[in-house]
OpenMM code with the backbone's topology and positions (N, CA, C; nanometers):
from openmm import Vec3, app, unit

residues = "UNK UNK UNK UNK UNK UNK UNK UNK UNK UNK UNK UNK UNK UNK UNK UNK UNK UNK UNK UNK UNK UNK UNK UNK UNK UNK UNK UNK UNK UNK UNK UNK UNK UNK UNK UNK UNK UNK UNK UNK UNK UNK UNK UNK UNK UNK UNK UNK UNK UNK UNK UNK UNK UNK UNK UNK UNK UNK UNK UNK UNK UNK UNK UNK UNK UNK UNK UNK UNK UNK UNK UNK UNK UNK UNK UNK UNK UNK UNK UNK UNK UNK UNK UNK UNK UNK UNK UNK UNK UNK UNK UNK UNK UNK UNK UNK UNK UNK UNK".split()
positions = [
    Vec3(15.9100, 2.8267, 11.0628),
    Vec3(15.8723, 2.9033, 10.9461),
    Vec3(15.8006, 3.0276, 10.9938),
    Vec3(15.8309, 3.1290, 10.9517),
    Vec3(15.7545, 3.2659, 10.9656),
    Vec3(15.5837, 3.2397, 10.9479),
    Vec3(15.5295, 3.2849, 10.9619),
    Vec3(15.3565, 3.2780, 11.0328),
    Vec3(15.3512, 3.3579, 10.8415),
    Vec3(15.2077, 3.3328, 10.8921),
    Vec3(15.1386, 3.3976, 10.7669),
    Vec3(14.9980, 3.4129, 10.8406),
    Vec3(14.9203, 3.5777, 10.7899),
    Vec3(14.8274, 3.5782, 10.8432),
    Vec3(14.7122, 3.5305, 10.7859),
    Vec3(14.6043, 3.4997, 10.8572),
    Vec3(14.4764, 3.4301, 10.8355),
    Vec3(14.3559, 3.5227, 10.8144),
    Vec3(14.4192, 3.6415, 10.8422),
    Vec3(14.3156, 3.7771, 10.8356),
    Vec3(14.2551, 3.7576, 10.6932),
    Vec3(14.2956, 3.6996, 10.5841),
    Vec3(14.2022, 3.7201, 10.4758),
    Vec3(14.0873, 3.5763, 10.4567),
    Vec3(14.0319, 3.5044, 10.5618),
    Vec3(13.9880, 3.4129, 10.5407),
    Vec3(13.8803, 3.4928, 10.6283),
    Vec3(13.8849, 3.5159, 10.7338),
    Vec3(13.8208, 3.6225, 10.8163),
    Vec3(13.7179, 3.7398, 10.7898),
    Vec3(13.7759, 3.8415, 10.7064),
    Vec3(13.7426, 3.9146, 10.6272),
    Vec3(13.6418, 3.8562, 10.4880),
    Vec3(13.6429, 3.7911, 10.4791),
    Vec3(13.5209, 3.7192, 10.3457),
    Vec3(13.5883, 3.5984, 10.2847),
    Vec3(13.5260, 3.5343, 10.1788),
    Vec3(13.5981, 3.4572, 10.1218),
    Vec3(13.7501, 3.3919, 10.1067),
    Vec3(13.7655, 3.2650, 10.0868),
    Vec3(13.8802, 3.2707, 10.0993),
    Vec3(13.9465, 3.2721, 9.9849),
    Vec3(14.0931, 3.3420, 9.9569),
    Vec3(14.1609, 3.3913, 9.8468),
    Vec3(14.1771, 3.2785, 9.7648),
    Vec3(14.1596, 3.3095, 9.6193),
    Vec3(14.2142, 3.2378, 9.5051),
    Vec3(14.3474, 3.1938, 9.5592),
    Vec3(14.4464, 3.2247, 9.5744),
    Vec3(14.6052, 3.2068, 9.5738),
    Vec3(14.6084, 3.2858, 9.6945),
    Vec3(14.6845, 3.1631, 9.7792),
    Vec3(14.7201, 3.1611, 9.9507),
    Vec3(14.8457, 3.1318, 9.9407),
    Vec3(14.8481, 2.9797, 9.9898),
    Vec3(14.9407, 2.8607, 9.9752),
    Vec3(14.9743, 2.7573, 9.9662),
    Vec3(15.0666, 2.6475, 9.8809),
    Vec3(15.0156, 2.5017, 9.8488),
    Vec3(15.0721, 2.4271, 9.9224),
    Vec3(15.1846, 2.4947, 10.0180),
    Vec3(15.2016, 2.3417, 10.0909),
    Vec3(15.2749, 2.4625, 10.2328),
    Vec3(15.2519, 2.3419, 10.3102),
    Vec3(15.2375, 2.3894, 10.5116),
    Vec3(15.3635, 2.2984, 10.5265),
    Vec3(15.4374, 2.3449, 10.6248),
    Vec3(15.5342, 2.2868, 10.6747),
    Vec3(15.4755, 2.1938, 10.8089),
    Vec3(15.5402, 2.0875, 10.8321),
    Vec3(15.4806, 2.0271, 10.9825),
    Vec3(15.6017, 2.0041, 11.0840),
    Vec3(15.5955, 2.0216, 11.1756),
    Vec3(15.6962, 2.0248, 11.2639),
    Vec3(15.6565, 1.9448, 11.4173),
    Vec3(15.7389, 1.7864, 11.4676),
    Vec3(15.6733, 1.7922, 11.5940),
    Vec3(15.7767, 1.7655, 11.7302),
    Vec3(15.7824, 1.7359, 11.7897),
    Vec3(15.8910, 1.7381, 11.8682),
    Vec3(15.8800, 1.6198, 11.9498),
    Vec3(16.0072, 1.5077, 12.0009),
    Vec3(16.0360, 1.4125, 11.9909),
    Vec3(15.9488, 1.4034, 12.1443),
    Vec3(15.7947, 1.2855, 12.1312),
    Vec3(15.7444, 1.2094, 12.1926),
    Vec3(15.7788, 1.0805, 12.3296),
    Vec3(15.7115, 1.0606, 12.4293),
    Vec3(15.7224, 0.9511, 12.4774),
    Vec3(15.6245, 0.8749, 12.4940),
    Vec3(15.5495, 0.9213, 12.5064),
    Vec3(15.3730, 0.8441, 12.4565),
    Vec3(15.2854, 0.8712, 12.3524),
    Vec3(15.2332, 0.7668, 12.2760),
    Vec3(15.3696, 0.6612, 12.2003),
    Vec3(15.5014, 0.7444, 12.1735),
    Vec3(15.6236, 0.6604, 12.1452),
    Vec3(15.7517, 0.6823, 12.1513),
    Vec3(15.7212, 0.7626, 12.0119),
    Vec3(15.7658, 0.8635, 11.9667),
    Vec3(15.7757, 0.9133, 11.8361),
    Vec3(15.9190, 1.0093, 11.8499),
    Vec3(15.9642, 0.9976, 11.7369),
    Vec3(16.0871, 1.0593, 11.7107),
    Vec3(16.0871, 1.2508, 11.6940),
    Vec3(16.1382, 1.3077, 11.6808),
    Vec3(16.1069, 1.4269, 11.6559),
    Vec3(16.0746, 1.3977, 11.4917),
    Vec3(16.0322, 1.5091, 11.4204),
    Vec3(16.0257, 1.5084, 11.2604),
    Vec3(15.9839, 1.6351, 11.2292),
    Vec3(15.9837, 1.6331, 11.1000),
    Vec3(15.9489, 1.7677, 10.9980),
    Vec3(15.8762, 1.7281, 10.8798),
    Vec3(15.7903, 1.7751, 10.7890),
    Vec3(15.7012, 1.7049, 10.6848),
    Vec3(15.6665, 1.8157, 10.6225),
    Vec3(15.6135, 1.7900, 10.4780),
    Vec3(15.5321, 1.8891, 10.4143),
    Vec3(15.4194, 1.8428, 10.3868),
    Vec3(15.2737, 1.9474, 10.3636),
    Vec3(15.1784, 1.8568, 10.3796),
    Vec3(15.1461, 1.9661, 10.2208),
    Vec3(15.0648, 1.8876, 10.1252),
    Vec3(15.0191, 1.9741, 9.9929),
    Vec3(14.8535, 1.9320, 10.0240),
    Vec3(14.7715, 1.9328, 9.9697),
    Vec3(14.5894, 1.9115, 9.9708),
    Vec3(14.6247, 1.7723, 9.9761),
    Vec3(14.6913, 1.7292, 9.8836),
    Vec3(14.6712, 1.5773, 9.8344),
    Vec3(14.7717, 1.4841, 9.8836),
    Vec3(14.8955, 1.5667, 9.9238),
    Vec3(14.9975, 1.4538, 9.9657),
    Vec3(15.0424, 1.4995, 10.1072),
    Vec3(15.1568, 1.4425, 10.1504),
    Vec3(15.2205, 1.4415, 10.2843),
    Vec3(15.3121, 1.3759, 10.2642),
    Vec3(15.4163, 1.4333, 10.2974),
    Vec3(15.5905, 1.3778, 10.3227),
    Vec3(15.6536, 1.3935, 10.4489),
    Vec3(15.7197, 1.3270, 10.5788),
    Vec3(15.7154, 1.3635, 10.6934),
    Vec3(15.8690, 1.2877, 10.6960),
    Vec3(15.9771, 1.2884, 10.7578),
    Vec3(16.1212, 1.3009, 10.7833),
    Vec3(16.1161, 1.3102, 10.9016),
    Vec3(16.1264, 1.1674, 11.0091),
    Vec3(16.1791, 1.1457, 11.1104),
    Vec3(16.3431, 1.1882, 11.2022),
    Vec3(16.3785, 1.2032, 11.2907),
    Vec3(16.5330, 1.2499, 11.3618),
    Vec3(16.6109, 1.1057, 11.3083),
    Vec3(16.5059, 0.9711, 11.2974),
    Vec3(16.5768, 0.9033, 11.3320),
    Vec3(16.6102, 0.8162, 11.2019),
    Vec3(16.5640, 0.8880, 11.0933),
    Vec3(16.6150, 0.8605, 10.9677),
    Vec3(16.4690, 0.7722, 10.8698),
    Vec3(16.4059, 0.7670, 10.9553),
    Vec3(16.2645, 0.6530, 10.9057),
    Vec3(16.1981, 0.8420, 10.8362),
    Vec3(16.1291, 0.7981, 10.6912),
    Vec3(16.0237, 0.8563, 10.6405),
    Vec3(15.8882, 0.7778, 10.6248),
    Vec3(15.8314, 0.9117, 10.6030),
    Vec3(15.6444, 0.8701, 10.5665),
    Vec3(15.5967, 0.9445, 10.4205),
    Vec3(15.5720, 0.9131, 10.3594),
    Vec3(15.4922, 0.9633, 10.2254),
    Vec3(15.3227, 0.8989, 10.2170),
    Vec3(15.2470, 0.9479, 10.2010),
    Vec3(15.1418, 0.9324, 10.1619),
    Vec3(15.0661, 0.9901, 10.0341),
    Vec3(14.9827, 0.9776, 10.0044),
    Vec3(14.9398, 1.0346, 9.8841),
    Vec3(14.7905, 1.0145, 9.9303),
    Vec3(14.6836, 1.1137, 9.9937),
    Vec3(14.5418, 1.1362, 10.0155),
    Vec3(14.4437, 1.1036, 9.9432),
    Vec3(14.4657, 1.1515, 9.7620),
    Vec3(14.4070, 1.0880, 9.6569),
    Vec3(14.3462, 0.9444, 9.6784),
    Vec3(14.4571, 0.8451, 9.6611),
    Vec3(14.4617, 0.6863, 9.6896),
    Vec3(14.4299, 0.6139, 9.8212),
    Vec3(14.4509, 0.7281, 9.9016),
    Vec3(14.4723, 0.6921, 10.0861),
    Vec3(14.3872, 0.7985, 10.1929),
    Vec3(14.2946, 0.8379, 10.1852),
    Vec3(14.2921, 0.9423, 10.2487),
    Vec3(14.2529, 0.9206, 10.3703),
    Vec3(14.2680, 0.8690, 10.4357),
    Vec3(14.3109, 0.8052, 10.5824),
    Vec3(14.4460, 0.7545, 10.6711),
    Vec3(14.5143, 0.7927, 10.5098),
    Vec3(14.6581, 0.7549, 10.5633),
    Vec3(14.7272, 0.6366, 10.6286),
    Vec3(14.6946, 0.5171, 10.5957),
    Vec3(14.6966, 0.3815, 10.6552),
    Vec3(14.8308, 0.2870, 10.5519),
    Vec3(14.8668, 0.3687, 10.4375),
    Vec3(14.9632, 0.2480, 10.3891),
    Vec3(15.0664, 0.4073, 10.3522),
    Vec3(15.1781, 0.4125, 10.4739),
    Vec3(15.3026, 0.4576, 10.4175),
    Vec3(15.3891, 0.3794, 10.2876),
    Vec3(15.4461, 0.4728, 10.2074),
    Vec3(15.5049, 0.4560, 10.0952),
    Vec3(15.6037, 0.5661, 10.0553),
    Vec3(15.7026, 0.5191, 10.1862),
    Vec3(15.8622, 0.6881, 10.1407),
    Vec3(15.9328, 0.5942, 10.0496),
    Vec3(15.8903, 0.5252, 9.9067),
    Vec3(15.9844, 0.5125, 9.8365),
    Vec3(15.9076, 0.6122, 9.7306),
    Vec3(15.7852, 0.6305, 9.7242),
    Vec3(15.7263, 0.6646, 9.6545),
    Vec3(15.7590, 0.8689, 9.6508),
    Vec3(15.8107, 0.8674, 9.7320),
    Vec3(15.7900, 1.0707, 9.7982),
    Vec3(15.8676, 1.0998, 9.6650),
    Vec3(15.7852, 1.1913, 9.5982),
    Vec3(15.8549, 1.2727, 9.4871),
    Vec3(15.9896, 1.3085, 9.5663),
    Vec3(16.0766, 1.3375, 9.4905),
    Vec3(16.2113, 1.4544, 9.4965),
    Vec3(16.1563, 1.6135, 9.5112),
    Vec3(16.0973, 1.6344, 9.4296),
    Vec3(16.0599, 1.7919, 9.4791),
    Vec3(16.0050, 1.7895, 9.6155),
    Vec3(15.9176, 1.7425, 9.6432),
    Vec3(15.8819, 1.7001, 9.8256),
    Vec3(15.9756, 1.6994, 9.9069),
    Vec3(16.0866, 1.6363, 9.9121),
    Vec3(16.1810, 1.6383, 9.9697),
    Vec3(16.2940, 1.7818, 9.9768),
    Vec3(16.2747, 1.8369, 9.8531),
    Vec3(16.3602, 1.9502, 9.8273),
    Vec3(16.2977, 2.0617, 9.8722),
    Vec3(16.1636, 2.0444, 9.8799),
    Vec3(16.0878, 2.1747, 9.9449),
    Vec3(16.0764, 2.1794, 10.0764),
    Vec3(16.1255, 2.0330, 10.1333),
    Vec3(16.0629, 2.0539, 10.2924),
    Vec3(16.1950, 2.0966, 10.3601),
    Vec3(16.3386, 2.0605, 10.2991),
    Vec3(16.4547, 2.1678, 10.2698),
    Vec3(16.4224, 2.2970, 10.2883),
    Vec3(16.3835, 2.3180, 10.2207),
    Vec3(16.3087, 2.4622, 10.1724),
    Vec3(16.2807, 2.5896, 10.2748),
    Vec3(16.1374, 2.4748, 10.3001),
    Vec3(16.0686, 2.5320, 10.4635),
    Vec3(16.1485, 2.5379, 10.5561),
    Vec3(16.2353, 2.4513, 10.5715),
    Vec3(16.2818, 2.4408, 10.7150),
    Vec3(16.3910, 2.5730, 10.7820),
    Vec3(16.4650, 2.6188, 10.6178),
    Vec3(16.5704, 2.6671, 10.6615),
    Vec3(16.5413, 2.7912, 10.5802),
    Vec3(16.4464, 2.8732, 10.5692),
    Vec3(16.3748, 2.9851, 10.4915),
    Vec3(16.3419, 3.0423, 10.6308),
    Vec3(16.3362, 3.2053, 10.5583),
    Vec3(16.2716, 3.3504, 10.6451),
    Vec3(16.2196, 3.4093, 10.5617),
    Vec3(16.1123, 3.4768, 10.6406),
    Vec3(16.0702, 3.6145, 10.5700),
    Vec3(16.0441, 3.5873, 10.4450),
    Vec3(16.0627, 3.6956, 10.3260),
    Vec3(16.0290, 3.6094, 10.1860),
    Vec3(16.0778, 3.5219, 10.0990),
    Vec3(16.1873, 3.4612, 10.1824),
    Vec3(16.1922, 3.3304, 10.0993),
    Vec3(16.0944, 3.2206, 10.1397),
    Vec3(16.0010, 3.2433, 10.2258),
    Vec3(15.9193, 3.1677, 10.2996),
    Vec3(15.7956, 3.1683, 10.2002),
    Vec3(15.7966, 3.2568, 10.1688),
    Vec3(15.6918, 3.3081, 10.0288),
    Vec3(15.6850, 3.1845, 9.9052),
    Vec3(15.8381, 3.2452, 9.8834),
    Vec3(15.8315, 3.1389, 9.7614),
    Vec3(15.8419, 3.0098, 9.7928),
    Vec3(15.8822, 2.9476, 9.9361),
    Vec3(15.9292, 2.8080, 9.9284),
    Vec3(15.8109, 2.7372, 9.9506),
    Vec3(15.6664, 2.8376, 9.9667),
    Vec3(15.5221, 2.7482, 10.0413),
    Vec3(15.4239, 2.7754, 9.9367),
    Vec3(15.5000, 2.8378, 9.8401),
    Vec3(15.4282, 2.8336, 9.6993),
    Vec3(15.3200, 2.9548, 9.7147),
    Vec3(15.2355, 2.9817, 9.5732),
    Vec3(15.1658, 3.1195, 9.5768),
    Vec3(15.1623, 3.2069, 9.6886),
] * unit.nanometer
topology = app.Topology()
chain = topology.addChain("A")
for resn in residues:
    res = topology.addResidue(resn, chain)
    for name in ("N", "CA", "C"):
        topology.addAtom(name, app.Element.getBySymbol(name[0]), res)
């Protein structure tokens, strides 16, 4: 995903309207074994999409330690946005990470 700068957090306060959700990206592990994956993370939730077909959903609200996965639970828009991120430039990157 194209960068976004941080210069206005820097400069004073941080802005009313930034952005609501971060893309996560990690690359396939051998200690511990982890698969490659991709995820979206919002304040409150997290959706993460393994290479090897296994998901993670959480919800921070209920969990905020993250200890009981639940990918039956991952909204559809979660899933359609992390679509979104992955395969976005420039300003479609805008709209797909929200404000």
């Amino acid at each position: 995903m194209d960068g976004r700068s941080l210069k206005p957090f820097v400069d004073g306060p941080a802005p009313n309207s930034w952005r609501t959700s971060l893309l996560l990206e990690g690359v396939r592990s051998g200690s511990p074994k982890r698969p490659a994956y991709s995820g979206v993370r919002y304040q409150e939730r997290v959706y993460v999409k393994y290479t090897s077909g296994e998901e993670a959903y959480y919800d921070r609200k209920v969990d905020s330690y993250q200890l009981e996965n639940r990918p039956q639970e991952a909204p559809q828009d979660m899933k359609q946005q992390l679509d979104a991120l992955k395969s976005c430039s420039v300003d479609n990157c805008r709209s797909a990470e929200g404000a």
